[in-house]
N, CA, C and O atoms as a MOPAC input file, in Angstrom:
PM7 MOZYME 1SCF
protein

 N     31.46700 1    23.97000 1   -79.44900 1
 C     31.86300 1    22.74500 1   -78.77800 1
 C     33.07800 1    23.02700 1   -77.89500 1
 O     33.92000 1    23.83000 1   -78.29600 1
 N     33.23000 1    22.36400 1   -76.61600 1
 C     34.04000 1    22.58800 1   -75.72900 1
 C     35.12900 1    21.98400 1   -76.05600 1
 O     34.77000 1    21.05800 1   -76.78300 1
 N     36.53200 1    21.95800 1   -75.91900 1
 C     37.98200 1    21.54400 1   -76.72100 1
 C     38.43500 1    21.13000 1   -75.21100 1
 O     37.92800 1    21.80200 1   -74.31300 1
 N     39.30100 1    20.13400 1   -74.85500 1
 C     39.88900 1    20.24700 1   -73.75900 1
 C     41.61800 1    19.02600 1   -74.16500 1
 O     41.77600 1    18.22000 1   -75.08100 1
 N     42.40700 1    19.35300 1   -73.23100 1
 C     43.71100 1    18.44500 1   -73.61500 1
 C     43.46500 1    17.61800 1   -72.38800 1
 O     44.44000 1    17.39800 1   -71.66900 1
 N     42.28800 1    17.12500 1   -72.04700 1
 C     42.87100 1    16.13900 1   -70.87800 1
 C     41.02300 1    15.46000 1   -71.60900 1
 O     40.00700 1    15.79700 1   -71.00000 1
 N     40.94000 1    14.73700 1   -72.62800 1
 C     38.99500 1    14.72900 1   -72.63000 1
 C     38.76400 1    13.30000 1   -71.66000 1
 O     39.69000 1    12.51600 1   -71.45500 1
 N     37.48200 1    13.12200 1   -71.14900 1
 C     37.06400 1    12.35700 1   -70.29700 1
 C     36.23000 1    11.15200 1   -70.87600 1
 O     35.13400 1    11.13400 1   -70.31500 1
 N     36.32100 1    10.44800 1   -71.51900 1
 C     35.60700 1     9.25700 1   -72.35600 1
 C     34.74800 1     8.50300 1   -71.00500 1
 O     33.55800 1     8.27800 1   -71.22600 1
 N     35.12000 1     8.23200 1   -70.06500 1
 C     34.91000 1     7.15200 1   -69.16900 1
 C     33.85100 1     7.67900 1   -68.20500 1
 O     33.94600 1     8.76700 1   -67.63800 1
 N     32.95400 1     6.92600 1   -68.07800 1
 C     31.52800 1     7.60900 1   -67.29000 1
 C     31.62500 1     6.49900 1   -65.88800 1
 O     32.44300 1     5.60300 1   -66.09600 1
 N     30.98500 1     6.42500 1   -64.62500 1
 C     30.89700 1     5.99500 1   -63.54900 1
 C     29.20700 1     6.70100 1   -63.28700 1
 O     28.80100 1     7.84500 1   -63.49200 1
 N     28.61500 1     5.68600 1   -62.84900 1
 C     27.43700 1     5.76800 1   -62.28300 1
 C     27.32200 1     5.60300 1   -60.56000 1
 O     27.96800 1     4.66900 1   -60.08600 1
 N     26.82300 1     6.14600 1   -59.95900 1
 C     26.78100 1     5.76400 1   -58.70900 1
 C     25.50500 1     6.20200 1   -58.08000 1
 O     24.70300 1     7.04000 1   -58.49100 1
 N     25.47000 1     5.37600 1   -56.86000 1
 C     24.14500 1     6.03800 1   -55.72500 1
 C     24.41600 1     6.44500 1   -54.67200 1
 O     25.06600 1     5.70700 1   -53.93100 1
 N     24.02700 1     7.74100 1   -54.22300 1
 C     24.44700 1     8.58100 1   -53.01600 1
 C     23.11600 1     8.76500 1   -52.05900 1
 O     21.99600 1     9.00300 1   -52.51100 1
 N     23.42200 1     8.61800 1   -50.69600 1
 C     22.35200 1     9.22500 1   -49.85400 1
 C     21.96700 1    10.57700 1   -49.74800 1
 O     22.74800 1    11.52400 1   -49.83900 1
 N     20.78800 1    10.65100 1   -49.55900 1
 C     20.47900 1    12.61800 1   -49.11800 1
 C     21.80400 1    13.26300 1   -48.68700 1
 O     22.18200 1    14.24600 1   -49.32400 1
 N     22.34700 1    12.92700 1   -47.94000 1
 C     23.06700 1    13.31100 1   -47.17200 1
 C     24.78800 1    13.58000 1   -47.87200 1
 O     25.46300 1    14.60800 1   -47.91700 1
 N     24.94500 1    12.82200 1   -48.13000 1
 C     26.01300 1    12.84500 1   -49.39000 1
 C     25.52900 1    13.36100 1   -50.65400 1
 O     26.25500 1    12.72400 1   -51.41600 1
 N     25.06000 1    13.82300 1   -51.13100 1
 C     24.26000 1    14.42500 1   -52.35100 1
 C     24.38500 1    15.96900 1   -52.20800 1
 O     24.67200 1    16.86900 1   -52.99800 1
 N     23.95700 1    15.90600 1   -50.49500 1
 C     23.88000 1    17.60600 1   -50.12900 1
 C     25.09000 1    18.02800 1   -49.84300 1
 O     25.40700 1    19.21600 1   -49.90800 1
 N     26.20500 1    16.69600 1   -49.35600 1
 C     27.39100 1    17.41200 1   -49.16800 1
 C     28.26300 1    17.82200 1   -50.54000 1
 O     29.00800 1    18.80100 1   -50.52000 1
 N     28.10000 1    16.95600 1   -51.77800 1
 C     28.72200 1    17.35000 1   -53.03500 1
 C     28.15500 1    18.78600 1   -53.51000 1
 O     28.74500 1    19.77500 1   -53.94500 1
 N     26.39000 1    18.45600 1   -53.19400 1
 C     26.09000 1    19.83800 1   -53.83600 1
 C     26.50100 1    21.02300 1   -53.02300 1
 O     27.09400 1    21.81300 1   -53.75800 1
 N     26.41100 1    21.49100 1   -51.69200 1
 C     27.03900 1    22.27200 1   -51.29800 1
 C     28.66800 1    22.96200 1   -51.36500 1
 O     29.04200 1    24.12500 1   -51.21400 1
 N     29.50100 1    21.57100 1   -51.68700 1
 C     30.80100 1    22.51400 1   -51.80800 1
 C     31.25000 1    22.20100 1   -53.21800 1
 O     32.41400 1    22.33800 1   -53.59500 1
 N     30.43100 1    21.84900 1   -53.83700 1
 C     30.45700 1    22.20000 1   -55.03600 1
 C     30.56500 1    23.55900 1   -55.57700 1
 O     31.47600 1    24.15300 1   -56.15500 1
 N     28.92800 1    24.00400 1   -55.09300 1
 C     28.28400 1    25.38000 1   -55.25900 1
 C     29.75400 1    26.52800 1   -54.48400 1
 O     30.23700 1    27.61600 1   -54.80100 1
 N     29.94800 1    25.77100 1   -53.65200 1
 C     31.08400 1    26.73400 1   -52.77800 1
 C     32.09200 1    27.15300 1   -53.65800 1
 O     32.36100 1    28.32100 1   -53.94200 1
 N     32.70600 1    26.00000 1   -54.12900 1
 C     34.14000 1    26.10000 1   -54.95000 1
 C     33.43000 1    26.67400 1   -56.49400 1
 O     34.11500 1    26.95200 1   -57.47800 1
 N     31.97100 1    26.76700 1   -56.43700 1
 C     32.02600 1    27.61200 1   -57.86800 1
 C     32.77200 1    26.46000 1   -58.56400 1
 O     33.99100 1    26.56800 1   -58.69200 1
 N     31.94500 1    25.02800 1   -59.16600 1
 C     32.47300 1    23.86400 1   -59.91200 1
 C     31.37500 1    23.13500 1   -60.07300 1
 O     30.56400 1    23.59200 1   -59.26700 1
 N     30.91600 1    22.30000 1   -60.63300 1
 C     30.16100 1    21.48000 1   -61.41800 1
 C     30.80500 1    20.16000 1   -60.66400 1
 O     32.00700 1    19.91800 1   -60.54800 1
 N     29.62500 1    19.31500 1   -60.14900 1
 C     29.83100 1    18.72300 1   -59.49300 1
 C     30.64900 1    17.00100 1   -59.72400 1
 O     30.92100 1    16.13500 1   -58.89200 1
 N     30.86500 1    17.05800 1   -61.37800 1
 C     32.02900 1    16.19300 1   -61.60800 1
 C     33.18200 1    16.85500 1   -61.71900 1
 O     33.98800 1    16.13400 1   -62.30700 1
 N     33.59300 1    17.77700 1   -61.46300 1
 C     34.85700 1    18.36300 1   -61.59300 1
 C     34.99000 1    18.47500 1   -59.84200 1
 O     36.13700 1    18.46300 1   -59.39700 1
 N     33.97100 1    18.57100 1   -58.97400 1
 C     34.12600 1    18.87600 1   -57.68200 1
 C     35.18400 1    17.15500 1   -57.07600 1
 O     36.23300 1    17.14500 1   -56.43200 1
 N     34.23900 1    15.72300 1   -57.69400 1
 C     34.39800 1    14.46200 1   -57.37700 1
 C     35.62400 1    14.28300 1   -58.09000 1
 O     36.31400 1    13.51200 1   -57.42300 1
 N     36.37500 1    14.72300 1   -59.40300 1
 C     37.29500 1    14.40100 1   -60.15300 1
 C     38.12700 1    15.10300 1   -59.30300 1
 O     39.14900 1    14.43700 1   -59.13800 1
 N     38.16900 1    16.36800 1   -58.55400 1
 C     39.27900 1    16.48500 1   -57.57400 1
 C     39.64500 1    16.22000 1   -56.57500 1
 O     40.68500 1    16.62800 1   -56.05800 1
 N     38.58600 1    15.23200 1   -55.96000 1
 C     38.61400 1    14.52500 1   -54.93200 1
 C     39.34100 1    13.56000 1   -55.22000 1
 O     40.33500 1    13.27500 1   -54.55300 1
 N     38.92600 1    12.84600 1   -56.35300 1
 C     39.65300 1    11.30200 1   -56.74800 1
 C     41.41000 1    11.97500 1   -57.11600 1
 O     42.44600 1    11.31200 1   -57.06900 1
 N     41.30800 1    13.10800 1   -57.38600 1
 C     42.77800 1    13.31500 1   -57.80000 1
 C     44.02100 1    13.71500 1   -56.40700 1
 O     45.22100 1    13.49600 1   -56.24500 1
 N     42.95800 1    14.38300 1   -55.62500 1
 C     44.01700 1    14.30300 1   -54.18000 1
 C     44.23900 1    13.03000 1   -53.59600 1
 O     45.19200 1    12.70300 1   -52.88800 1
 N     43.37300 1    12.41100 1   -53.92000 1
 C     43.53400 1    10.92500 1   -53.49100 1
 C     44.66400 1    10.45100 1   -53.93800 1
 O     45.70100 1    10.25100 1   -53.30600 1
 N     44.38400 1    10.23400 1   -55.31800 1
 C     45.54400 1     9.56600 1   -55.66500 1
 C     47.18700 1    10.15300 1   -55.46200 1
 O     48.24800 1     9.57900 1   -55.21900 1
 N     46.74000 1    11.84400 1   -55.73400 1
 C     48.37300 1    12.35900 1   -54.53600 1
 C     48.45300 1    11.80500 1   -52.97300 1
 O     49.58200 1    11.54100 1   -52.55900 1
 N     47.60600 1    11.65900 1   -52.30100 1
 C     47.69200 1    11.00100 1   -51.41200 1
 C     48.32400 1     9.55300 1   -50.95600 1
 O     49.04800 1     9.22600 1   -50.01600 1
 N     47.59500 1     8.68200 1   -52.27600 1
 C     47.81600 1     7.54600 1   -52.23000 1
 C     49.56900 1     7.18800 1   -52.29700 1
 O     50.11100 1     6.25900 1   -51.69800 1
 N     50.21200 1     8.13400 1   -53.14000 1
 C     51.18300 1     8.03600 1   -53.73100 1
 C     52.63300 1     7.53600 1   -52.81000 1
 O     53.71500 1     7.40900 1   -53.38300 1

């Protein structure tokens, strides 16, 4: 079983076009990441952004 100090309880469902689908899966595959860890670092520059 995987152990982590940050665990993720909270799920989000969503619907994406072809087109957005291919863009997660591609730089996903790029950055070598799984494509909720690709969106969880998106939402996290954001929020440095937001800041």
């Amino acid at each position: 079983m995987r152990t982590t100090s940050d665990p993720k309880n909270e799920k989000i469902k969503l619907r994406l076009n072809e087109d957005m689908k291919r863009h997660i899966d591609k730089y996903s595959a790029k950055e070598g990441i799984c494509i909720s860890e690709y969106i969880r670092e998106l939402i996290r520059q954001d929020m440095i952004n937001k800041k």
